[in-house]
C-alpha positions as CSV (number, residue, x, y, z in Angstrom):
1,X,9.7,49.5,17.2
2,X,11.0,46.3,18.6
3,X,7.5,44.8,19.3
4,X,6.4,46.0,15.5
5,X,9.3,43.7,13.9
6,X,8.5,40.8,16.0
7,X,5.1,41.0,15.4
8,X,5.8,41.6,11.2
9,X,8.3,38.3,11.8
10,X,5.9,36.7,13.4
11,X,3.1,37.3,10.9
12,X,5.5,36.0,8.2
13,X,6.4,32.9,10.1
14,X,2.8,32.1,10.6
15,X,1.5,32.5,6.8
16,X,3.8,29.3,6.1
17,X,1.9,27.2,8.7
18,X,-1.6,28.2,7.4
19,X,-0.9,28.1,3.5
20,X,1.3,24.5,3.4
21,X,-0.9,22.6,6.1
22,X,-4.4,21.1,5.8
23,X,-4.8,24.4,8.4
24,X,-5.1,26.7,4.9
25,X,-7.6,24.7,3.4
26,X,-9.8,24.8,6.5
27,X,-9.7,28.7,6.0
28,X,-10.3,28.2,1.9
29,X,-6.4,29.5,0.8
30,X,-6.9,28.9,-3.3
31,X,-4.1,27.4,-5.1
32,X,-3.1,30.2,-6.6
33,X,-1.8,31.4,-3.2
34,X,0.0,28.6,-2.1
35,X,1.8,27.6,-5.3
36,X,3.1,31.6,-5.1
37,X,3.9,31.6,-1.7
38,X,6.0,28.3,-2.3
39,X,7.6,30.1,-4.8
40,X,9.1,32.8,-2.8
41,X,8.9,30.9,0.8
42,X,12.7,30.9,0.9
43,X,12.5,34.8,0.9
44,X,9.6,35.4,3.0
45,X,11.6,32.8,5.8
46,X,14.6,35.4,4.9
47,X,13.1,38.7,5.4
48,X,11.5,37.1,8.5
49,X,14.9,36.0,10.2
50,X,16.5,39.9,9.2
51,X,13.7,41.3,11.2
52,X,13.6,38.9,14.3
53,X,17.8,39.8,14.1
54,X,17.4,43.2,14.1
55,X,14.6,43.6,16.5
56,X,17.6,41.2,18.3
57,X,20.2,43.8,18.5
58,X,17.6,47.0,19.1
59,X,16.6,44.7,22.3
60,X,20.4,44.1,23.4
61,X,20.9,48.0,23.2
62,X,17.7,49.0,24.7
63,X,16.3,46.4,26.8
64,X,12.8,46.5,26.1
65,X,12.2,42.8,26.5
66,X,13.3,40.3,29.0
67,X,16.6,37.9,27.3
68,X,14.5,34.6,27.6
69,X,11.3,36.3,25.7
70,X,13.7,36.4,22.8
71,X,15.4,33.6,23.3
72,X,11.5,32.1,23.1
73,X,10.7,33.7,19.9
74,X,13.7,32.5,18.1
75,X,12.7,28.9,18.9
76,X,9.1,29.4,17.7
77,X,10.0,31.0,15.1
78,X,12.3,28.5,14.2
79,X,9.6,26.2,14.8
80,X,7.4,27.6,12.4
81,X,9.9,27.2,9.5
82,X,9.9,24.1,10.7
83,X,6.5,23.2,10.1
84,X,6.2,24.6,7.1
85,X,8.9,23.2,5.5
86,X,9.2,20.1,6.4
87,X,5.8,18.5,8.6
88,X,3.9,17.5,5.7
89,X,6.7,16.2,3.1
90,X,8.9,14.8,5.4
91,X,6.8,13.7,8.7
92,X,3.4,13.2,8.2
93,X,2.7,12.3,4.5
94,X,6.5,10.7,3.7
95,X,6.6,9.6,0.3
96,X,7.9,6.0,-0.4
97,X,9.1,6.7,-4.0
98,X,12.5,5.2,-3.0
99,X,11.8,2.6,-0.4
100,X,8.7,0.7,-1.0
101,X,8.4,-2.6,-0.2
102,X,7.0,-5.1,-2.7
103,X,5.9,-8.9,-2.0
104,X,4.5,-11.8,-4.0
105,X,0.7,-12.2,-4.5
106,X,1.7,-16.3,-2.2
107,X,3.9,-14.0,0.1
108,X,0.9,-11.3,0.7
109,X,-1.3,-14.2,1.0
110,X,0.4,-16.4,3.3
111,X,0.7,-13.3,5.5
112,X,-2.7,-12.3,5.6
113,X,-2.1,-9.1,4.3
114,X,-5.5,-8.0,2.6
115,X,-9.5,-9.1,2.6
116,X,-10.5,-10.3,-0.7
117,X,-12.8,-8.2,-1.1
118,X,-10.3,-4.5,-0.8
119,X,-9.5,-2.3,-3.2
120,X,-6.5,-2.3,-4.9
121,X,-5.3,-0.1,-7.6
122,X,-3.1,-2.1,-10.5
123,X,-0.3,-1.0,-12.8
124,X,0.8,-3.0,-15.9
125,X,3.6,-1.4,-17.5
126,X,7.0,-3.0,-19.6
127,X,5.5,-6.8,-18.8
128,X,5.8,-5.8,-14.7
129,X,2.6,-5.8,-12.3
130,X,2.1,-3.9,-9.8
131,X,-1.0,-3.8,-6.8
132,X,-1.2,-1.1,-4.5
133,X,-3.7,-1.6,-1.9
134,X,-6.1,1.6,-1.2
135,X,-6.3,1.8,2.4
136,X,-2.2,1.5,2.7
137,X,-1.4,4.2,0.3
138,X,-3.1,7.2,1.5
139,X,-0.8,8.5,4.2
140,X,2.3,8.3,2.3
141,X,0.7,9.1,-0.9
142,X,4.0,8.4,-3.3
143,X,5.3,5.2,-4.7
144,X,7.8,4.2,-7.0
145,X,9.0,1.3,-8.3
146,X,10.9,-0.5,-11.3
147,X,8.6,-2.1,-13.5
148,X,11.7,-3.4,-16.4
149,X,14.2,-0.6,-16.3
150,X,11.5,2.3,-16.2
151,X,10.9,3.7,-12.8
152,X,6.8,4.3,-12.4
153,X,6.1,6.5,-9.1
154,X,2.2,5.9,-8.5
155,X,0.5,9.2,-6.6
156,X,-2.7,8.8,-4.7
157,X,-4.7,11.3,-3.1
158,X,-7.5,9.9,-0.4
159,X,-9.6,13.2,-0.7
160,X,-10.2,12.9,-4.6
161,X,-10.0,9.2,-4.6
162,X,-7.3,9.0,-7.4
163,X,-4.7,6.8,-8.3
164,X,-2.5,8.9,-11.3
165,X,0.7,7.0,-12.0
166,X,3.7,8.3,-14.3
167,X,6.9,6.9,-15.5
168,X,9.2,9.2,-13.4
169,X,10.5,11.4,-16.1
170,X,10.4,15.1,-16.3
171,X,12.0,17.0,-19.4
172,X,14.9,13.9,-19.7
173,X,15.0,14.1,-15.7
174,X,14.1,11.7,-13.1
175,X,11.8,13.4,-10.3
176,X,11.7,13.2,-6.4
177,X,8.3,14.0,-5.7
178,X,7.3,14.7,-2.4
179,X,3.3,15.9,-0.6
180,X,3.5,19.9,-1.0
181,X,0.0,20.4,0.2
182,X,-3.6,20.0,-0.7
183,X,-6.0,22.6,-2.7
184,X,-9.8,22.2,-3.6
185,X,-9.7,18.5,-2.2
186,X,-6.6,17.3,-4.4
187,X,-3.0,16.7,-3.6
188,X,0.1,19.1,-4.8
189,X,3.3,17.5,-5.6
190,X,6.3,19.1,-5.1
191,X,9.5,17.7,-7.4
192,X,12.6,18.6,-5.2
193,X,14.9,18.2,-8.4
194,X,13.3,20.6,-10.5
195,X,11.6,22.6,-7.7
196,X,8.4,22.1,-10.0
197,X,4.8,22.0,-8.1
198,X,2.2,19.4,-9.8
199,X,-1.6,19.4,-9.7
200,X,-2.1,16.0,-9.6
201,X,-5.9,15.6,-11.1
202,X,-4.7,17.6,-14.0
203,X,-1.5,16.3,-14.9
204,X,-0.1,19.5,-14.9
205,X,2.9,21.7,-14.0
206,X,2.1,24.8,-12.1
207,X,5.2,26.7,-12.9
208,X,6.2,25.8,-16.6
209,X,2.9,24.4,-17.1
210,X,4.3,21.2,-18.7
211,X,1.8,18.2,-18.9
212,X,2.7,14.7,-17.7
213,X,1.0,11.8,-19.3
214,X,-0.5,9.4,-16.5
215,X,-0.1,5.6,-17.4
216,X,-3.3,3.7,-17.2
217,X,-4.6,2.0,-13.6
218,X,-6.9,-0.9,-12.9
219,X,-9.3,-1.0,-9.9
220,X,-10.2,-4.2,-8.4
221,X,-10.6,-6.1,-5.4
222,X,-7.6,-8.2,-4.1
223,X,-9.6,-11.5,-5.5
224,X,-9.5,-10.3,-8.7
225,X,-6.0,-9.4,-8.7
226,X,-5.1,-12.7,-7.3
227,X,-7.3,-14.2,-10.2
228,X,-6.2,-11.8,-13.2
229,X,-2.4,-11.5,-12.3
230,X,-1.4,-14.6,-10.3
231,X,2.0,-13.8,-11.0
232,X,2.2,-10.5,-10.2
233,X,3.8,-8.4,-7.4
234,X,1.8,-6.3,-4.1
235,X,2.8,-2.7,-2.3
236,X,3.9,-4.1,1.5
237,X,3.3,-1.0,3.5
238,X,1.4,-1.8,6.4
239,X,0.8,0.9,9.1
240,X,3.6,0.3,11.7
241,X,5.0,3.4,12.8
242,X,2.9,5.8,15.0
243,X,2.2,8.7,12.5
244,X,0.6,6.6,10.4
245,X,-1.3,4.5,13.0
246,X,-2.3,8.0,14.4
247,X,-3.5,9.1,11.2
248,X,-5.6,6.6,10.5
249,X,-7.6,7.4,13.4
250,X,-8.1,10.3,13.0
251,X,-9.0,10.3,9.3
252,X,-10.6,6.7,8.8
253,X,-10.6,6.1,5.2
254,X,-14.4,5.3,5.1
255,X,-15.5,8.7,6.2
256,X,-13.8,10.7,4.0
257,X,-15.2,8.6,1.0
258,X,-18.9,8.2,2.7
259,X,-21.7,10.3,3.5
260,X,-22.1,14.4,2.6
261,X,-19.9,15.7,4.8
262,X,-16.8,17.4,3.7
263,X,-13.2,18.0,6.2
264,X,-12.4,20.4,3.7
265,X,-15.2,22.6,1.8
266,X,-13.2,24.1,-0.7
267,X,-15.6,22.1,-3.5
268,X,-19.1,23.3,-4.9
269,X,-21.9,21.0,-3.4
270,X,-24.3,22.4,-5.4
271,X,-24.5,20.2,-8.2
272,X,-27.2,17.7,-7.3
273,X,-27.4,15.5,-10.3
274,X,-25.0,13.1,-8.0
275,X,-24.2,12.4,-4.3
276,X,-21.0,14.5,-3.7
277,X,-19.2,11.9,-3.0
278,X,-20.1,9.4,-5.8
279,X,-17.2,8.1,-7.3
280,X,-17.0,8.2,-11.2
281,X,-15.2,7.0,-14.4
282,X,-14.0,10.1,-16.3
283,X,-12.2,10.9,-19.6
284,X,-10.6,14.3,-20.0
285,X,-9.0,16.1,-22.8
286,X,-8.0,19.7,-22.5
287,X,-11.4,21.6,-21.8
288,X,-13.6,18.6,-22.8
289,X,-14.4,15.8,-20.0
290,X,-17.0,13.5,-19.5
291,X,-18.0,11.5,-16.6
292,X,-19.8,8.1,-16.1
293,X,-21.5,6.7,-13.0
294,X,-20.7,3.1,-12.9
295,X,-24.2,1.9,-12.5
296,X,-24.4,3.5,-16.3
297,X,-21.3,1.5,-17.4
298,X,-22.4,-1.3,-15.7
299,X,-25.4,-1.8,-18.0
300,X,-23.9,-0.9,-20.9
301,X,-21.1,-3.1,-20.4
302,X,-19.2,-1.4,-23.7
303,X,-19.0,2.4,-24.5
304,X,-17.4,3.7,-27.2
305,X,-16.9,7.8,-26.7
306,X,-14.9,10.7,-28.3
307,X,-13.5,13.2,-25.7
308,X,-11.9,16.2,-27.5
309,X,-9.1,14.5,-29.4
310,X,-9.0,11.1,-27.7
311,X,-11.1,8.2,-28.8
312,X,-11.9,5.6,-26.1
313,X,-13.5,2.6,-25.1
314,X,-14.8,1.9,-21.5
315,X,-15.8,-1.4,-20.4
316,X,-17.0,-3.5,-17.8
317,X,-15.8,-6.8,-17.0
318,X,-18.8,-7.9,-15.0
319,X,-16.7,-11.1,-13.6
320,X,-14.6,-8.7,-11.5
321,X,-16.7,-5.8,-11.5
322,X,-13.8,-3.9,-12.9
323,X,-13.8,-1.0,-15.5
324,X,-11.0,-0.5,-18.3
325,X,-10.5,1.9,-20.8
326,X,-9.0,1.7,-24.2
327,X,-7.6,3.4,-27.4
328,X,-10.2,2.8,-30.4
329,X,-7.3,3.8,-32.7
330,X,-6.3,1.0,-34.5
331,X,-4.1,1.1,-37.4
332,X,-4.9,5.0,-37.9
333,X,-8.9,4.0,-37.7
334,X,-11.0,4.7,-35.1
335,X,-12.8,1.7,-34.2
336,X,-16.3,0.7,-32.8
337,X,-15.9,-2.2,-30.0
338,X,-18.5,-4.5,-28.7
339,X,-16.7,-6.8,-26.9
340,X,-13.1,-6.4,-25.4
341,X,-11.8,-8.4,-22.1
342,X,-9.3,-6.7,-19.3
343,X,-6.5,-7.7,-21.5
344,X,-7.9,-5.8,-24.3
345,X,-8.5,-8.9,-26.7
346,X,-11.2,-9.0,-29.1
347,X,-12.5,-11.0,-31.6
348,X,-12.5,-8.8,-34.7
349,X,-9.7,-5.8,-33.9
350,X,-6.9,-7.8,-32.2
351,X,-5.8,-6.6,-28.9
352,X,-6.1,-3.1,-27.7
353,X,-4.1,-0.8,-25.8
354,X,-4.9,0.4,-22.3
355,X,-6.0,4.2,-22.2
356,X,-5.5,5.9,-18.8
357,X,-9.1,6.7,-17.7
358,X,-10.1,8.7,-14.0
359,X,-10.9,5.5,-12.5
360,X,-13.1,6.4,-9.1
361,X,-12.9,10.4,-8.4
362,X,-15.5,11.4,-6.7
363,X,-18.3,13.6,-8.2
364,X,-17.8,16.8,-6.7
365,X,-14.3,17.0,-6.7
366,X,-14.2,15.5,-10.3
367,X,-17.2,18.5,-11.5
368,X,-14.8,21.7,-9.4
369,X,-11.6,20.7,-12.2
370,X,-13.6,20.5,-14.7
371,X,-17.2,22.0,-14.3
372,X,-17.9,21.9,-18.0
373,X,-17.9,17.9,-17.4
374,X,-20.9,15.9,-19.7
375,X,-22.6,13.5,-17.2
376,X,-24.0,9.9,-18.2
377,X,-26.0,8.1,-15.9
378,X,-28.8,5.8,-15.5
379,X,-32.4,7.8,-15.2
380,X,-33.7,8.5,-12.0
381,X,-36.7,6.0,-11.0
């Protein structure tokens, strides 16, 4: 009897490790599972601890087992809670939604911060600007910062290769969003205030199924940053503590966004019409999305496109090799644009507004969340 609780505490222990570490998505756990097992962790930890304390007190009477095997399985057990609860949020993927660092385009310069030629994802929001360089954001995944009285928290996740930024409001309520986990090759947030879970690619709530609306993100290289918004401010995070240099060893940045081969194959690679890992320009509205290779957009510099309710214009500013979207409502009238600059000024319809577009997911991740997706690209020679 003794043996059978331990081994049921055990058991329940365990299932926390596999379902809310990259460990579950090497054995395929769906979403569905980990966003109910988050759910009712605290009880599952509960009903664990009961049995481990009565198989306790049977062993005290009895003496089946040796006072140091027990004394062992309490601390792996309390090991395994642990883990699960705090290993990904709190030690290996740490959100900076609170504490990042921020430094002047002359200061990031003069320190020899960045290459001109990386990536850096850019948010303009209340007259504030904002860079957050690509290959310092994916360990910690969460940012915030004030950007004129609105806090903006901008979430990245390496293995989809998307930026999503929000202002940090949920019903009237700031968030504190930490890393929960990853599913199907895209990052769950988990809002400690509200206990709420968030899909990040889909803007969505898992529990009360409340949408947030992502704010619109430029990519660019640092030049072009330095070019376009002289003025603006940089993300100072470089890796300087040993989880994160450890990290990025282990997971270099160019392999999970090069090649065919997958860490985690929990994404259908069976849709040929693109190299899996291909990254994309997407629109999405409810059901309906479309996606765009950026050799298409590149040679037809301006798109105008409907997706489900939302009419948008995609463009290319060739100088940068950049791509921005835009609302074509204007005045209550949809609009057709030929020519629009990053700033969104044209010659005949004034100045646009920025539209949040997917700016670089990669194919296969992009076609699993939404598989109905449209697809324009160039013709294959």
């Amino acid at each position: 009897m003794i043996i059978v609780l331990l081994a049921i505490s055990a058991l329940l222990a365990l299932i926390g490790i596999f379902v809310l570490t990259d460990a579950g998505q090497l054995l395929r756990i769906g979403k569905t599972f980990v966003v109910a097992y988050f759910r009712f962790h605290i009880w599952i930890m509960a009903l664990s601890i009961v049995l481990f304390l009565v198989a306790l007190l049977l062993n005290i009477q009895q003496g089946v087992l040796q006072p140091w095997m027990m004394v062992v399985f309490g601390v792996c057990l309390a090991g395994c809670f642990l883990v699960t609860k705090y290993l990904a949020p709190y030690v290996m993927f740490r959100a900076k939604q609170h504490d990042a660092v921020y430094k002047s385009v002359p200061d990031a310069v003069a320190n020899d911060y960045l290459q001109p030629e990386d990536t850096v994802y850019v948010i303009e929001y209340n007259g504030v600007t904002k860079a957050f360089p690509q290959k310092y954001l994916w360990v910690s995944h969460i940012f915030g910062g004030d950007y004129g009285g609105d806090e903006v928290v901008l979430t990245y996740c390496v293995l989809t290769n998307l930026p999503v930024p929000f202002v940090n409001e949920l019903e009237g309520k700031p968030m504190n969003l930490k890393v929960l986990a990853q599913t199907n090759n895209n990052l769950l947030l988990w809002d400690t205030s509200s206990g709420e879970i968030i899909q990040q690619i889909t803007n969505t709530c898992e529990l009360s199924r409340r949408k947030l609306e992502p704010l619109p993100v430029l990519e660019m290289t640092w030049k072009a940053y330095q070019d376009l918004f002289p003025d603006g401010e940089v993300l100072y995070n470089p890796f300087t503590n040993p989880i994160e240099r450890l990290l990025s060893k282990l997971m270099p940045l160019d392999d999970a966004h090069s090649g065919e081969r997958w860490m985690f194959k929990t994404v259908a690679l069976d849709d040929a019409r693109l190299p899996s890992k291909e990254k994309v320009i997407g629109i999405k509205d409810g059901a309906d999305a479309v996606a765009y290779t950026k050799d298409y957009l590149r040679k037809n510099g301006v798109v105008n496109t409907r997706v489900g309710s939302k009419s948008i214009v995609i463009a290319h500013i060739p100088e940068h090799d950049l791509f921005v979207g835009f609302d074509r409502m204007n005045e209550g009238e949809e609009i057709e644009v030929t020519d629009v600059d990053v700033f969104g000024n044209t010659g005949e319809h004034g100045t646009l507004k920025r539209a949040f577009i997917y700016n670089g997911p990669m194919w296969a991740v992009w076609r699993h969340y939404n598989p109905d997706t449209q697809l324009f690209q160039l013709p294959k020679v």
